[in-house]
Backbone as CSV, one residue per row, in Angstrom:
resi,resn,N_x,N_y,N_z,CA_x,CA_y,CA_z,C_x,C_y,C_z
1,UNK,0.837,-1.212,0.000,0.000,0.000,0.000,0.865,1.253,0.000
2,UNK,1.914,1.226,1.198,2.633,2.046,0.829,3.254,2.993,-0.312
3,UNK,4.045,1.763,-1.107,4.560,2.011,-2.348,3.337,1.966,-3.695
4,UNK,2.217,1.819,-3.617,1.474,2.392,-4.032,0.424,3.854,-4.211
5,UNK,0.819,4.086,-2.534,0.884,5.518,-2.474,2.025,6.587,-2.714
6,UNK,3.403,6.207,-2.711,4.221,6.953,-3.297,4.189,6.835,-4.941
7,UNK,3.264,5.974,-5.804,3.805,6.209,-7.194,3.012,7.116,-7.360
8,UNK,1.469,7.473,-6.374,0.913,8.657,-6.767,1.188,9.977,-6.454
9,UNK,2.089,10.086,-4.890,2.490,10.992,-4.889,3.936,11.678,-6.001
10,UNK,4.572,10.352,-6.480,5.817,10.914,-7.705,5.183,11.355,-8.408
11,UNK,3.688,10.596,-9.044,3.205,11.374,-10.318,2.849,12.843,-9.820
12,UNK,1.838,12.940,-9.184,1.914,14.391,-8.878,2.905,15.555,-8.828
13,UNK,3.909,14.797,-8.192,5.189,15.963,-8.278,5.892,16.083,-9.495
14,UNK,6.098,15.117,-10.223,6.744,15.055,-11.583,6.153,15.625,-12.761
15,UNK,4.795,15.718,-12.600,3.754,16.371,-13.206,3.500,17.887,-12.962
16,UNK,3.815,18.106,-11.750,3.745,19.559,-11.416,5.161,20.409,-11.996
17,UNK,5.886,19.738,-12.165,7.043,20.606,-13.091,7.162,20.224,-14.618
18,UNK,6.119,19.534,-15.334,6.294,19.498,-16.493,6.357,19.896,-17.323
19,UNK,7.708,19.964,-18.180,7.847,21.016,-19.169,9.380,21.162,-18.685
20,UNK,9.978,20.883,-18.198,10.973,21.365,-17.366,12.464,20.713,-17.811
21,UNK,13.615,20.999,-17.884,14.345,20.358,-18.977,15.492,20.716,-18.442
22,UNK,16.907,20.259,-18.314,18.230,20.768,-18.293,19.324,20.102,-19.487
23,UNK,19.988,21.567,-19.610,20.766,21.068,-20.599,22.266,21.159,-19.990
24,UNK,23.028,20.196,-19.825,24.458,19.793,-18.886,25.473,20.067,-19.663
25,UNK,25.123,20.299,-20.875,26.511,21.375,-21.346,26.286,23.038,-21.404
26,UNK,25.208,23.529,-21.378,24.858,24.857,-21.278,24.577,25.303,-19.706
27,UNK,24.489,24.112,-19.047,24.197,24.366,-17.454,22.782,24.794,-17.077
28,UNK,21.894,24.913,-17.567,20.693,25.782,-18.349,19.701,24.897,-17.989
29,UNK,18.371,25.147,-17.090,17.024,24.766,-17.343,16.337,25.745,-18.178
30,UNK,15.149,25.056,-18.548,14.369,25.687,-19.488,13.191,25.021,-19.303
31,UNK,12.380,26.010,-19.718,11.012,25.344,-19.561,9.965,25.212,-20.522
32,UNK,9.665,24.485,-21.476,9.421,24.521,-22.558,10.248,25.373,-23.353
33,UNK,11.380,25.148,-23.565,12.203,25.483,-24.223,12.574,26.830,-23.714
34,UNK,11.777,27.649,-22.945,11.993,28.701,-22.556,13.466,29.509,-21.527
35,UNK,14.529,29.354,-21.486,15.472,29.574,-20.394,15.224,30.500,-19.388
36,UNK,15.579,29.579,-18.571,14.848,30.153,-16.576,16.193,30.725,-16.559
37,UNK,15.905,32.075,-15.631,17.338,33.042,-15.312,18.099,32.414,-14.500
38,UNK,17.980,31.983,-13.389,18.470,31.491,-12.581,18.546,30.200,-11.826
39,UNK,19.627,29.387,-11.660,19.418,28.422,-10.708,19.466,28.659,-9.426
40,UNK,19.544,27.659,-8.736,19.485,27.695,-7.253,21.022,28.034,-6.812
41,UNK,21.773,27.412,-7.239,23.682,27.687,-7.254,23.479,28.787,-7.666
42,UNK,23.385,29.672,-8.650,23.270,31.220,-9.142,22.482,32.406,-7.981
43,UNK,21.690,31.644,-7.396,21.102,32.341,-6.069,21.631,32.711,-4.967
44,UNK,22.762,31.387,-5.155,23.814,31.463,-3.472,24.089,32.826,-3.876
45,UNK,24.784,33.171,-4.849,25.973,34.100,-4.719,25.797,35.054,-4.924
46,UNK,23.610,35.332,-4.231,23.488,36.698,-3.711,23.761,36.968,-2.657
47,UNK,24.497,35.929,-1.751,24.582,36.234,-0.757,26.292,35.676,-0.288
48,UNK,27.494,35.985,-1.561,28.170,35.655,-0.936,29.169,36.372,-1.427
49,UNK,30.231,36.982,-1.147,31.178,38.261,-1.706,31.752,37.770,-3.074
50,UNK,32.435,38.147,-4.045,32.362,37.805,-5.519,34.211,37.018,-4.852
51,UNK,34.477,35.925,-5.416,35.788,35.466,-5.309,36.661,36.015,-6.437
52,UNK,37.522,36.845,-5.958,38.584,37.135,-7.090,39.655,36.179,-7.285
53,UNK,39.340,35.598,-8.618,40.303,34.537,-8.734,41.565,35.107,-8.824
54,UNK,41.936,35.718,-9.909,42.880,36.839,-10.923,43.810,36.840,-9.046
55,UNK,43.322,37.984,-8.005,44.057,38.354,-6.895,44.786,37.622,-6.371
56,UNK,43.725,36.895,-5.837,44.067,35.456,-4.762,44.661,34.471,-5.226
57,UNK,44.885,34.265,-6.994,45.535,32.730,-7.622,47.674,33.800,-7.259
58,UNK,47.389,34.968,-7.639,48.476,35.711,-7.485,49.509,35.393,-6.556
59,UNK,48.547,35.708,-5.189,48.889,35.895,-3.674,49.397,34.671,-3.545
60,UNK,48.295,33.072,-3.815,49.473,32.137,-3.610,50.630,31.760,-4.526
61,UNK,50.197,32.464,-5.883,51.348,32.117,-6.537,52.828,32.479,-6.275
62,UNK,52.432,33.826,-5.485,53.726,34.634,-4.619,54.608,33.628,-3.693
63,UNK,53.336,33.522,-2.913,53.744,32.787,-1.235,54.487,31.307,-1.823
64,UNK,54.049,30.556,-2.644,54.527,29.329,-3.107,55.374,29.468,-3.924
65,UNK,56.088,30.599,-4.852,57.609,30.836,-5.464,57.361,30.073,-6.604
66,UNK,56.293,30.059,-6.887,55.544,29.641,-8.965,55.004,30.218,-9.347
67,UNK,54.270,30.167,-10.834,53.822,30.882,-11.352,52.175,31.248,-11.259
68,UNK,51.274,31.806,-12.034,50.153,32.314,-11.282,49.385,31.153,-12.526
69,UNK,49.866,30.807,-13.575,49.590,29.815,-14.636,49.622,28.536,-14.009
70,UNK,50.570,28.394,-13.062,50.529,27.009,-12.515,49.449,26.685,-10.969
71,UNK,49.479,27.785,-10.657,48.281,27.868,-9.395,46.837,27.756,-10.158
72,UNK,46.668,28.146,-11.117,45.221,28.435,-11.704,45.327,26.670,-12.146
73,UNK,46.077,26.402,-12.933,46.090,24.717,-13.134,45.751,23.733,-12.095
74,UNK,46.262,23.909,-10.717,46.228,22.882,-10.248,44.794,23.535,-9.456
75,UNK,44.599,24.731,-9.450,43.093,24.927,-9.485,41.641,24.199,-10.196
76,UNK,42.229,23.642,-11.239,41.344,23.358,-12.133,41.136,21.976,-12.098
77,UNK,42.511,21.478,-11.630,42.662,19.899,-12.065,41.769,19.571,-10.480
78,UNK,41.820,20.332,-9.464,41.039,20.100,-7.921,39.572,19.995,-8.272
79,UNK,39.243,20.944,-9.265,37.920,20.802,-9.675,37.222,19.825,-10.442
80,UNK,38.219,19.674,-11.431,37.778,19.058,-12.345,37.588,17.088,-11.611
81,UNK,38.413,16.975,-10.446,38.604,15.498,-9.592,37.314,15.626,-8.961
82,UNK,37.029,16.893,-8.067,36.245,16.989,-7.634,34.285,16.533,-8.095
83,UNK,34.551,17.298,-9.530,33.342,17.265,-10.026,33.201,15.887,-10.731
84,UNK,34.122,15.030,-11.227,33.986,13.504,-11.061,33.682,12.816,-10.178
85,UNK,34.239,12.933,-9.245,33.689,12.242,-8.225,32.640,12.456,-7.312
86,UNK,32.579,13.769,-7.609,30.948,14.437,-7.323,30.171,13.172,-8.343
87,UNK,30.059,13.367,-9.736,28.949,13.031,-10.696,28.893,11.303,-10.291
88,UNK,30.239,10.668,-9.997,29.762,9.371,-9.751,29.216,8.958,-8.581
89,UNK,29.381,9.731,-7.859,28.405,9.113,-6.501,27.021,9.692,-6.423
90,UNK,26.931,10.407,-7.461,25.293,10.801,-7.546,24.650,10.011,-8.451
91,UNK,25.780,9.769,-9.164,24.692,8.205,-10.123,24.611,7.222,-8.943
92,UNK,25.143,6.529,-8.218,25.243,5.556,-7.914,23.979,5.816,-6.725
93,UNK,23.838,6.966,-6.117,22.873,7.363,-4.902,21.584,7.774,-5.580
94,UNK,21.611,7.868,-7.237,20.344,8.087,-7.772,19.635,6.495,-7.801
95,UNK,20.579,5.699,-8.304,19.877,4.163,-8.550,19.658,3.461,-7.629
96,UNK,20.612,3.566,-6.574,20.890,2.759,-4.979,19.594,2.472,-4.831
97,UNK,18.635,3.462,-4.411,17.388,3.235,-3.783,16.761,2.268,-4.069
98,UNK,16.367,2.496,-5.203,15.501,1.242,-6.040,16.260,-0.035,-6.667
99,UNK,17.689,-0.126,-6.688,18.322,-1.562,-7.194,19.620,-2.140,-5.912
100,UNK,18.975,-2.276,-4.603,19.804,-2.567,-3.844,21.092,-4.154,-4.110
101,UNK,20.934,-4.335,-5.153,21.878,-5.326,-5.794,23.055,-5.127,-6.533
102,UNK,23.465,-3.367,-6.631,24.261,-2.443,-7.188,25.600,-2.722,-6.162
103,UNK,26.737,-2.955,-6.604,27.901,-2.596,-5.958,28.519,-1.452,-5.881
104,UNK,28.860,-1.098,-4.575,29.751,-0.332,-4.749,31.647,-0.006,-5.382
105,UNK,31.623,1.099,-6.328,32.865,1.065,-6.944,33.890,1.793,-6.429
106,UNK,33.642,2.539,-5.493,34.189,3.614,-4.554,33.721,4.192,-3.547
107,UNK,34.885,4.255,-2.305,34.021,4.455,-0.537,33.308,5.731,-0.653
108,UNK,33.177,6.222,-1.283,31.930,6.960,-1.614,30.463,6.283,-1.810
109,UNK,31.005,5.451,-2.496,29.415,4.858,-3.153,29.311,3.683,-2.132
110,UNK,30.627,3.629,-1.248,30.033,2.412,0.008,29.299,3.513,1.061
111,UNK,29.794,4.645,1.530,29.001,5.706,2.438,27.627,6.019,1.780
112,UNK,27.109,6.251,0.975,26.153,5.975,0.250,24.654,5.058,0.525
113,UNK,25.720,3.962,-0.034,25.171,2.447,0.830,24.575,2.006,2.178
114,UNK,25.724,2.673,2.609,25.627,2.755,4.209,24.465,3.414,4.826
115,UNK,24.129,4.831,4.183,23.411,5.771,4.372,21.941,5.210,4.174
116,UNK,21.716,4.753,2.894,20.530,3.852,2.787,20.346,3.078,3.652
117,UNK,21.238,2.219,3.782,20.688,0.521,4.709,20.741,0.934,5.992
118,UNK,20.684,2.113,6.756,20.793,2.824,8.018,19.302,3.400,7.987
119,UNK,18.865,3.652,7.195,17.332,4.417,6.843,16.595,3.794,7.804
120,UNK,15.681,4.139,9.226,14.550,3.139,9.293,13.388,2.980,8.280
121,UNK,12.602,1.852,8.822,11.728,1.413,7.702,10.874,2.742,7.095
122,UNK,10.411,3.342,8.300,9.102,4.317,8.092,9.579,5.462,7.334
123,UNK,10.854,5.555,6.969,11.343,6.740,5.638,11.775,6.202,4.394
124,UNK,10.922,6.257,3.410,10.832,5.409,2.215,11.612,6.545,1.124
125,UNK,12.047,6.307,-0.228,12.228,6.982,-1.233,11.215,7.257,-1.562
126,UNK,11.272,8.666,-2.618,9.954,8.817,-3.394,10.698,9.309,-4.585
127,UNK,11.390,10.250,-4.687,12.285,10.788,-6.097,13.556,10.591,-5.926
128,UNK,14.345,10.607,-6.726,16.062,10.922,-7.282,16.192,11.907,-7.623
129,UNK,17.209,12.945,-8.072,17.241,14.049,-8.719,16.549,14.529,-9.369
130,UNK,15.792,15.229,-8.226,14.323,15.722,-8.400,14.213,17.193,-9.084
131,UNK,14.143,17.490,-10.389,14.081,18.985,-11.168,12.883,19.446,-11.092
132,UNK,13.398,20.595,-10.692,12.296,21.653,-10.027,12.450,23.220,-10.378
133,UNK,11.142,23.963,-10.826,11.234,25.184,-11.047,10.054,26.082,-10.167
134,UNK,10.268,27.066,-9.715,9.150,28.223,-9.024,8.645,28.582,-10.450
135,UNK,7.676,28.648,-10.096,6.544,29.169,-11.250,6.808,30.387,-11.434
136,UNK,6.588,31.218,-10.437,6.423,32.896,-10.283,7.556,33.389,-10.413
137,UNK,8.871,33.134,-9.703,9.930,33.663,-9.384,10.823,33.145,-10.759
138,UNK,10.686,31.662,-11.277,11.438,31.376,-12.560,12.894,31.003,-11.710
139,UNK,12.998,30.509,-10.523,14.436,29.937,-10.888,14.285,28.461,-10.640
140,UNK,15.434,27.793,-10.951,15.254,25.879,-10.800,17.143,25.655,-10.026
141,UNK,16.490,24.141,-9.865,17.383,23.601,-8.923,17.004,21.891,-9.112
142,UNK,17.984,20.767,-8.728,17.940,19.291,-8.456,17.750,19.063,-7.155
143,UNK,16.934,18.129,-6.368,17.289,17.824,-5.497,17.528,16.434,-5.234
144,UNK,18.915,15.953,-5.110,19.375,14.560,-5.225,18.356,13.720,-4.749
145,UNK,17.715,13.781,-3.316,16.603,12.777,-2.893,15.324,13.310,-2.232
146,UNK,14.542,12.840,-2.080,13.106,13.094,-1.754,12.733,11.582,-1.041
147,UNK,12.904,12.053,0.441,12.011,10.866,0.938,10.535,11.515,1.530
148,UNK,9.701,10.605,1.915,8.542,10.640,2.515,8.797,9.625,4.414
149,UNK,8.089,10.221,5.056,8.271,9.831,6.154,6.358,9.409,6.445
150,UNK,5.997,8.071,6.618,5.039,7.455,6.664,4.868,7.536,7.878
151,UNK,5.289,8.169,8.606,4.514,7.967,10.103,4.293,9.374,10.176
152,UNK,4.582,10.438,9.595,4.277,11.296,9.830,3.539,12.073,8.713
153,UNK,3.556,11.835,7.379,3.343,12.001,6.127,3.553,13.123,5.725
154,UNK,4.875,13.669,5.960,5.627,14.607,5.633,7.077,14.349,5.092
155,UNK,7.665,14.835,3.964,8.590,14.956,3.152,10.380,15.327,4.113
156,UNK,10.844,14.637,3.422,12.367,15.236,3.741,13.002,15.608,2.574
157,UNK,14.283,16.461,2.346,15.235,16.655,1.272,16.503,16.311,1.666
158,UNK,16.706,15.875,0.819,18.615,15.524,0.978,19.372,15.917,-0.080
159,UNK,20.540,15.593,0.172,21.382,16.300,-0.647,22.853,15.108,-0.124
160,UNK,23.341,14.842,-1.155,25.301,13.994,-1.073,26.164,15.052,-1.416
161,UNK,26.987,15.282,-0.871,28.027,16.184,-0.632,29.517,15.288,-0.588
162,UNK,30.330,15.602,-1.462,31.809,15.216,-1.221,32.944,15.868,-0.993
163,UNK,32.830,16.935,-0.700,33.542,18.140,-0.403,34.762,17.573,0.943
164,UNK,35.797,17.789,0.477,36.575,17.859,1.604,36.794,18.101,2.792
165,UNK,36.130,19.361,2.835,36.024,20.017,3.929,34.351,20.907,4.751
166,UNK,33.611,20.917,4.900,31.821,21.127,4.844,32.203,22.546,5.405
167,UNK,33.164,22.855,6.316,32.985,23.962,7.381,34.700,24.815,7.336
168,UNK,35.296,25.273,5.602,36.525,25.767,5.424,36.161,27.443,5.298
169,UNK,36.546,28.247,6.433,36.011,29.314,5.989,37.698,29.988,5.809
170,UNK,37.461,31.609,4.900,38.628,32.089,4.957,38.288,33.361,5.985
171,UNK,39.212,33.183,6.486,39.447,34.402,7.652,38.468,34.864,8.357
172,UNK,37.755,34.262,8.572,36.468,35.149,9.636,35.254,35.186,8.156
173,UNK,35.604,35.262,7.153,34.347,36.146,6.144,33.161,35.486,6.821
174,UNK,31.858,36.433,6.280,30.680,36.191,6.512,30.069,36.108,5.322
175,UNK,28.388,35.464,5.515,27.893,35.597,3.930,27.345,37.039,3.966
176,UNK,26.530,37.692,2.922,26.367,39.002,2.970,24.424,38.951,2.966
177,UNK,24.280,39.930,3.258,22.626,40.293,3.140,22.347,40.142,4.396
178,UNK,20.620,39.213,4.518,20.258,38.813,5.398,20.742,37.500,6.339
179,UNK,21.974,37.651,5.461,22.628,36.181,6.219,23.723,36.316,7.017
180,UNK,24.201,37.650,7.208,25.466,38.419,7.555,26.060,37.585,8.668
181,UNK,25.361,36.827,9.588,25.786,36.403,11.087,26.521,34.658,10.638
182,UNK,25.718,34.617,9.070,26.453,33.442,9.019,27.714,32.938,8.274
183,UNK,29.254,31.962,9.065,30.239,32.019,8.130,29.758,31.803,6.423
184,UNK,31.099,32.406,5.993,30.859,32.167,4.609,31.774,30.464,4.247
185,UNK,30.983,29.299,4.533,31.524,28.297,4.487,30.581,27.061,3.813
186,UNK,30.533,26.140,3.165,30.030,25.113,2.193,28.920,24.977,2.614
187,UNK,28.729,24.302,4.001,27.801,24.304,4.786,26.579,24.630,5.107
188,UNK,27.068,26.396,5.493,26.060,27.514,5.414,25.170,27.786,3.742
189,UNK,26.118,27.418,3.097,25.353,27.416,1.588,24.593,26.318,1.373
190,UNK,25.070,25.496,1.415,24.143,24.400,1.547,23.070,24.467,2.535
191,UNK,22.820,24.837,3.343,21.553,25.620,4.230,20.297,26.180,3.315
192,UNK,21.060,27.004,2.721,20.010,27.759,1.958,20.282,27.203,0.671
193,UNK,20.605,26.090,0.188,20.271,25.870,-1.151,19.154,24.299,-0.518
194,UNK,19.530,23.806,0.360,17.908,22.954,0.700,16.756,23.503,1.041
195,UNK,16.965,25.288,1.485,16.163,25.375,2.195,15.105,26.468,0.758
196,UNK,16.228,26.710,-0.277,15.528,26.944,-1.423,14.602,25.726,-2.408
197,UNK,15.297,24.333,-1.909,14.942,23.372,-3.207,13.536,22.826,-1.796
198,UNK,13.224,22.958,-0.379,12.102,22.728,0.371,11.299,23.940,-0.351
199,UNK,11.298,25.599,-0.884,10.644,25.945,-1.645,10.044,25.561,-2.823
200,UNK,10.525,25.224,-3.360,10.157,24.434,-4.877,9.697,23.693,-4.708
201,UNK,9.488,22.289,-3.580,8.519,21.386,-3.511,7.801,21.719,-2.686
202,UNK,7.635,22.800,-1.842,6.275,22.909,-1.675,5.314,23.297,-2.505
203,UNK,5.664,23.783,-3.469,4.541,24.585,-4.347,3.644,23.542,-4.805
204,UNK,4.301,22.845,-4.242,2.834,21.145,-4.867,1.813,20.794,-4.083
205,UNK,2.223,21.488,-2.502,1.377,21.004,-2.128,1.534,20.017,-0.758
206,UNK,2.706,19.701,-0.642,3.277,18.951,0.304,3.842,19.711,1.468
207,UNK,4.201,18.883,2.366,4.873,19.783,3.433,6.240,19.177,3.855
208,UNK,7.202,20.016,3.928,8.266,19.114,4.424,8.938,19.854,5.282
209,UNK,9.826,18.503,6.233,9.837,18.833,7.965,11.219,18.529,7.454
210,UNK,11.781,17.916,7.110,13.756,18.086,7.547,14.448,18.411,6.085
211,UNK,15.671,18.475,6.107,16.378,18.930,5.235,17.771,18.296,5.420
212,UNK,18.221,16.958,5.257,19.176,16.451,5.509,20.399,16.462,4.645
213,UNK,21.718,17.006,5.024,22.902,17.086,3.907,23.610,15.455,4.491
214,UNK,24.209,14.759,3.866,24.805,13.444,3.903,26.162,13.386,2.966
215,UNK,27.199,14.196,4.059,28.647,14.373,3.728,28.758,12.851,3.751
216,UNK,29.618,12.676,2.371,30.125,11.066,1.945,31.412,11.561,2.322
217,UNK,32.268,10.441,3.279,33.853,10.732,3.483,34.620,9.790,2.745
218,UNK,36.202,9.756,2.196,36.598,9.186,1.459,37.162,7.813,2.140
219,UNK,36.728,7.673,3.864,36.789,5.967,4.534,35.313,5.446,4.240
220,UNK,34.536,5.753,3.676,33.417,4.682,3.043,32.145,4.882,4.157
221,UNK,32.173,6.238,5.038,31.256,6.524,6.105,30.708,7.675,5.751
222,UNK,29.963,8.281,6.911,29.062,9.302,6.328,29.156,9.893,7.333
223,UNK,28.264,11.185,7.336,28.018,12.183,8.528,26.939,12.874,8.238
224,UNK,25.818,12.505,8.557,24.731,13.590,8.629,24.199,14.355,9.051
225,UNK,23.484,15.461,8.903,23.636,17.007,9.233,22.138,17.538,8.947
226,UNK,21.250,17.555,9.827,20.293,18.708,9.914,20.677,19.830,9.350
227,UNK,19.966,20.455,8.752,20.145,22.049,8.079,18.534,22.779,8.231
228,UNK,19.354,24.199,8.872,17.964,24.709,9.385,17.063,25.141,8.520
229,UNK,15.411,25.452,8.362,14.613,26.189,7.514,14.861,27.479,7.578
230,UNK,15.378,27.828,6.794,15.377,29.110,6.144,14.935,29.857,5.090
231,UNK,13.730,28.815,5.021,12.825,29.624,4.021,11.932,30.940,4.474
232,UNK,11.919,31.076,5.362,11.587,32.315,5.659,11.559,33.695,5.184
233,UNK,13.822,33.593,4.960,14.098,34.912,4.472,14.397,34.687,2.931
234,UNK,14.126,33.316,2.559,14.283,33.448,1.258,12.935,33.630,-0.325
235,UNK,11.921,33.650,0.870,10.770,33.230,0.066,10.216,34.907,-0.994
């Protein structure tokens, strides 16, 4: 019965953004072909001071006695590891749910694992990288998971994170706006980018009570993390 009531609640939600599209080499949703201004990542960084690469690749290029060509490189090559191993543990945490017969290929995708088979019963899946747009406002965002909580019949969001570090701030900074009190660190962004993508699914109609981030570490464990509602100041 259960899982017969979540295929109606997916249809509903999957249906309520239809029309809705991303294109992964342009970076770009669109909505009926239409291009939405903004994502949810494009939103953070109203609230976060502009990073000067150009300055700061300089400064360490100084302090480290190389060139500012070779700092920007190994800049890139951090990213570019990064965002691999970002993309494979989000495949593997998109399918996990539904094909628990999947191996893991990396302690990522065993923390993952872990994370699932730790679930109690009464919090079921309902979506995977769930694409989502505000109607009114026009911006979109993914949200890696969507569970439902059957004892309470209210929604959670999650999010997999592989980031090195969740809580690296530089020097004291803060974020800017209405967020001023909070560091400017991965974390805190990630705050308000669940607490933007709990906007977007409510507009369906649902209600949702947590917002869980699930840092994957590179020993094959996890760490999970409440993140507060802050839809408040973002709505």
């Amino acid at each position: 019965f259960v899982y017969l009531h979540m295929d109606f609640i997916k249809k509903n939600i999957i249906d309520f953004y239809s029309g809705l599209t991303f294109d992964p080499e342009l970076h770009k949703y669109f909505v009926k072909g239409i291009p939405i201004a903004k994502s949810v990542s494009a939103k953070l960084k109203d609230f976060c001071l502009p990073f000067n690469r150009d300055f700061l690749s300089k400064r360490v290029a100084m302090s480290r006695g190389i060139s500012q060509e070779e700092v920007l490189a190994e800049w890139q090559e951090t990213a570019d590891i990064a965002i691999k191993r970002g993309n494979e543990a989000h495949l593997f945490g998109e399918l996990y749910p539904y094909n628990r017969d999947l191996r893991p290929q990396s302690q990522f995708e065993v923390a993952i694992m872990k994370f699932w088979d730790n679930l109690p019963a009464h919090i079921v899946p309902v979506i995977s990288e769930l694409q989502m747009y505000h109607k009114e406002q026009m911006y979109a965002g993914t949200a890696d998971i969507v569970l439902y909580n059957t004892q309470t019949e209210k929604f959670i969001i999650g999010d997999y994170k592989t980031n090195k570090d969740l809580f690296k701030n530089f020097k004291g900074q803060k974020l800017t706006g209405r967020f001023s009190n909070f560091l400017d660190n991965p974390f805190n962004k990630y705050q308000l980018q669940l607490s933007y993508y709990q906007i977007l699914l409510e507009q369906t109609g649902v209600e949702v009570s947590g917002r869980k981030l699930i840092w994957l570490l590179p020993d094959g464990n996890y760490n999970l993390y409440d993140c507060q509602d802050l839809t408040q100041y973002l709505r």
